[in-house]
N, C-alpha and C positions, 0 to 999 in steps of 0.2 A: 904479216898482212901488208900490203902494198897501200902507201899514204895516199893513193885516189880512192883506193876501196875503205877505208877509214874515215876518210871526210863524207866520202857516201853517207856511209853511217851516221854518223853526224849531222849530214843535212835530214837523212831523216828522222832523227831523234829532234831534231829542232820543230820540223814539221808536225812532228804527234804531238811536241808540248805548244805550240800553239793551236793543236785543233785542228791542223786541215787535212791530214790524212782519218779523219774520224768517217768521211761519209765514202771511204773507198776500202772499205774493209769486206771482205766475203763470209759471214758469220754461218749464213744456211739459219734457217728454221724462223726466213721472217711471218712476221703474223701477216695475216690477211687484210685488217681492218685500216682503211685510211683513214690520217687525221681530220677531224671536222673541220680546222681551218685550215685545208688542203681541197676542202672539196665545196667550204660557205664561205662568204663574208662574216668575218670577225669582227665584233666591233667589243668597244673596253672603255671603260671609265676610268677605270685604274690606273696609276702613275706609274711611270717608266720609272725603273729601277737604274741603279746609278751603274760604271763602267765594272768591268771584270776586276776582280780584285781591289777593289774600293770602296769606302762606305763611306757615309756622313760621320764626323768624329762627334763622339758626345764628350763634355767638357765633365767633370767632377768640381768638387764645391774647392779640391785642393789644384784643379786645371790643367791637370794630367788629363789625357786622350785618352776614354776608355775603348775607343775602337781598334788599338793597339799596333793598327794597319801604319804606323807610322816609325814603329821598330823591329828591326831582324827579326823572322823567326823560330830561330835558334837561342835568343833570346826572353821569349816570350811563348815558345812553344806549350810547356807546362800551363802556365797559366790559361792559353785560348785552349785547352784541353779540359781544365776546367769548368772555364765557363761553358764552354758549348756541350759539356755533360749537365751542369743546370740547366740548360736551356736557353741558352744565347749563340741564337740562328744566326749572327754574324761573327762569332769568333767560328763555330763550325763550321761558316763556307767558307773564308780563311782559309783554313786548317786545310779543307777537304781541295780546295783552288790552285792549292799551292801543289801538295802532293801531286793533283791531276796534268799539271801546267808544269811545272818546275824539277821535277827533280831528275838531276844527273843530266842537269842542260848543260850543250856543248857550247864551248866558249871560241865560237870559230872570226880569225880577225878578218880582214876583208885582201886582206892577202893569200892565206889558204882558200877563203872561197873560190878569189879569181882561177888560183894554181888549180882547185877542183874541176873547177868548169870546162879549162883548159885541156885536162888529163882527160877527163869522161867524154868530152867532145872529139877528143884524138881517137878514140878507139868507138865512135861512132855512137854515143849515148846523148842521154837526155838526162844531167843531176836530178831534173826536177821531174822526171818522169812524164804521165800525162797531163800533169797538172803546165809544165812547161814546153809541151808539143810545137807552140807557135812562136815561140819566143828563141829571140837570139842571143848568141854567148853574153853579149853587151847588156840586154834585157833580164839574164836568170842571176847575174850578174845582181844587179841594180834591185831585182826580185827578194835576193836571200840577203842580202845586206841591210834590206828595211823590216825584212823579217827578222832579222837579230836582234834588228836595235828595238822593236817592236816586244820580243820576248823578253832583252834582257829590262828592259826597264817595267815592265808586266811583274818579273821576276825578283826586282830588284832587293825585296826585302826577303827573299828566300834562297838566297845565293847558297850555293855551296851544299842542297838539301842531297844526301843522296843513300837512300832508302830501298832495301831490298823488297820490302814488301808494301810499295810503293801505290799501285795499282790497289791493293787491298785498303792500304790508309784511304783512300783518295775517296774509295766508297764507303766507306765505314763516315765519314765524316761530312761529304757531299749528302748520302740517304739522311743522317743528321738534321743537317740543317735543310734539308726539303722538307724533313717533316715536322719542322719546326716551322714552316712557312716563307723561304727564303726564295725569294722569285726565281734569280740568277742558280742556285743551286736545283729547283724543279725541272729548270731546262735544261743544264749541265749532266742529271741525272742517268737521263741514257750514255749520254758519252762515257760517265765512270762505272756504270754495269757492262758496256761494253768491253772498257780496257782491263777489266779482272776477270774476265770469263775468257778459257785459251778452248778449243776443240774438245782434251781431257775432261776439264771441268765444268763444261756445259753441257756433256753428256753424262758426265757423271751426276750432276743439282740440275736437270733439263727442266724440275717442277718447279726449282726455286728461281731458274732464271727466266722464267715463262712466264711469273708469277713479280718479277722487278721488270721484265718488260713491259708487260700490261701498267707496272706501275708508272713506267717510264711515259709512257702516251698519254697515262694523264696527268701529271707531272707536266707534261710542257702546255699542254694544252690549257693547264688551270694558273702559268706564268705566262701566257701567252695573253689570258681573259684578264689578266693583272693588268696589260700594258707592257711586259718587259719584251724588248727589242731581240733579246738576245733569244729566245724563245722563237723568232724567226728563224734567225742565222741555224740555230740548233735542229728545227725541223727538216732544215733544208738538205742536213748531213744526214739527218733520220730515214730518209725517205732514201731506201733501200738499202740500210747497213744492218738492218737485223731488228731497228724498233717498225720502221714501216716497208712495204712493199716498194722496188721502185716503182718511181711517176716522175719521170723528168721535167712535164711540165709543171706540175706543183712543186718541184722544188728549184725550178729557176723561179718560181714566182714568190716564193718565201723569201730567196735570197735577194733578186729586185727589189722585195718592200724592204728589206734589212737595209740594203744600201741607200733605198729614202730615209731613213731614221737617224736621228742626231746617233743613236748607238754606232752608227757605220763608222764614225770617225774613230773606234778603236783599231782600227784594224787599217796596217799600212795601205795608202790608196794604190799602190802598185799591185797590192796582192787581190784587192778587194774585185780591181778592173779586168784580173786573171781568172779569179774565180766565176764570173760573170762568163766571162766569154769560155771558159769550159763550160760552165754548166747549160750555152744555151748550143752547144757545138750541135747536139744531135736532133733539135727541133727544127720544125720548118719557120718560113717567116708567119704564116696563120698562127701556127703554135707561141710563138714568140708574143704578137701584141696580145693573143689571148691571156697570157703569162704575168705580161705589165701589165695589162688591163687589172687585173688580179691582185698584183702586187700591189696596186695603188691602190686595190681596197681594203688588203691584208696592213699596208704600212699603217692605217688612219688608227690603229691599235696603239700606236707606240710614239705617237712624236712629230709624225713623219712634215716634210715640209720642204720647201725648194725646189728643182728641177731632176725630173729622172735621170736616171745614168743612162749609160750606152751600155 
């Protein structure tokens, strides 16, 4: 295999365990029904949920961390297995976050990336696909290098995880602690019934993935009435990959309110500002401030505060 077609790889394995290839996938068999904070104003009492892969540590009386987010999880795997089989909805989105985000992440330096760029642009491509249409060698450049450093430390306590049945864990322990009541893991939810269902076995379990899709909508929809931000970002991927119909103006409007929310600082502002202007590439300008308009009522759920983005 030729070391530009290999770093490909790569960057797209980097891209799925952050998440951004989740709303460009062609599943077939979306449902029909848009989400209700796709089509009303949302409003929520409920407190925004903390960053991806992070929790509030709880102290013990001996002052160990029982949140355990604070060591290896090769280390601690057994144990947040445990607990999140008693029922402790933050070792099982852990658990479930880690497997969905992390595993068999590529470790690319910023010298291979350049040499990718380099290689893929000689023979007339795009590394970053459509996601990188408008952007120059210098810019996808600058793009995937804040996305490294963005996943490896996302990743950090899960180094080294690398899981054949990866996809499978991911949902076994994401459904988990959703239904355990875990905000971040109810929006997460469609992304990890998406990435264990292939063609085969969505035709083969068509009733049982019909039946986590339905669960999936309202899963985000009931982290979204919590307050958690990430429930925007997550609809915004939903809205035509298989949990909802496309609507590109509702989902550059989810994605808007996301980027007013203190949440938006997870996510490198290079990539944040790329995903914005994909998502708003195929509307008109009407379509656009109807969108922010929207978005600024959809953010008032979550935090939101400051100056809109571009």
């Amino acid at each position: 295999m030729k070391k530009g077609t290999t770093l490909v790889i790569a960057v797209t394995c980097l891209m799925i365990a952050g998440g951004w290839l989740a709303g460009k996938r062609d599943r077939g068999g979306a449902p029909t029904d848009v989400p209700k904070a796709a089509a009303h104003e949302t409003s929520s009492s409920g407190p925004q949920a903390g960053a991806a892969m992070v929790t509030t540590p709880q102290t013990s009386a001996a002052g160990r961390s029982e949140s355990l987010d604070d060591r290896p999880l090769a280390e601690v795997r057994a144990e947040l297995e445990r607990r999140a089989q008693a029922g402790d909805a933050r070792a099982a989105s852990r658990l479930g976050q880690a497997f969905l985000h992390c595993n068999k992440l590529p470790i690319l330096t910023d010298d291979k990336i350049d040499d990718a760029i380099v290689e893929v642009s000689a023979r007339g491509g795009n590394i970053l696909g459509e996601l990188g249409v408008s952007l120059s060698p210098a810019d996808q450049s600058s793009l995937l290098k804040a996305m490294m450093r963005f996943v490896q430390a996302r990743c950090a306590n899960a180094q080294g995880l690398d899981e054949a049945d990866a996809s499978a864990q991911a949902l076994r322990w994401v459904e988990r602690a959703a239904a355990l009541g875990d905000a971040d893991a109810q929006a997460l939810y469609g992304g990890a019934v998406l990435n264990a269902y292939d063609v085969r076995s969505a035709i083969a379990g068509a009733e049982t993935l019909r039946d986590r899709l339905r669960q999936a909508r309202e899963y985000v929809a009931s982290s979204l009435a919590r307050g958690d931000a990430l429930a925007l970002l997550q609809t915004q991927a939903y809205l035509g990959n298989g949990i909802y119909p496309p609507n590109p103006e509702a989902a550059y409007a989810h994605l808007y309110a996301y980027s007013l929310t203190p949440r938006s600082g997870d996510l490198p502002p290079e990539l944040l500002a790329v995903m914005l202007s994909d998502a708003s590439r195929t509307l008109d300008a009407g379509a656009i401030d109807r969108a922010r308009e929207q978005g600024r009522r959809l953010a008032a759920c979550c935090g939101a505060g400051g100056g809109a983005r571009r």
